[in-house]
N, C-alpha and C positions, 0 to 999 in steps of 0.2 A: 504494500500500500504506500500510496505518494503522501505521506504527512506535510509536505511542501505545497502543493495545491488547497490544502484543507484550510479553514478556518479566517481568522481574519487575520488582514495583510499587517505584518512587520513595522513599529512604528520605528522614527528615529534612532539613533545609538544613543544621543545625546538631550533626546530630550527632557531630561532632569535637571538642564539647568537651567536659570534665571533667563531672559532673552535681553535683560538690560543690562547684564554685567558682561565689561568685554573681553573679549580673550586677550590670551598673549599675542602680542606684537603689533595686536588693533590698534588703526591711528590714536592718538590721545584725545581723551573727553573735551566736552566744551570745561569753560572754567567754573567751579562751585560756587553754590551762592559765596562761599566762606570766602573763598578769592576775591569774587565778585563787589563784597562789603568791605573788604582791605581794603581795596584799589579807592574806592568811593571815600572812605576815610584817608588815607592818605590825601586824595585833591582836596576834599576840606581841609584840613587841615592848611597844606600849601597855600589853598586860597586865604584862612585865615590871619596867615603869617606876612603873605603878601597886602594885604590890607592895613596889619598893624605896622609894617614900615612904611606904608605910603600910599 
């Protein structure tokens, strides 16, 4: 008997993992909010400092 014909078809290998997490050697993510809110404080800041000299 063909046990390869029977039943239902074969899912993925992989599909246990997340679809949002990227793999190895994947281009690099957009940047995190966490970055995102650095940078933002930093130009305040700059801006702030620019201000109080002039």
């Amino acid at each position: 008997m063909d046990y390869g014909k029977s039943g239902n078809p074969k899912s993925a290998k992989d599909s246990h993992h997340a679809l949002d997490v990227p793999r190895r050697g994947a281009p690099k993510a957009k940047p995190t909010e966490a970055e995102k809110k650095a940078a933002l404080l930093a130009r305040m800041k700059a801006a702030a400092e620019a201000k109080k000299k002039g």
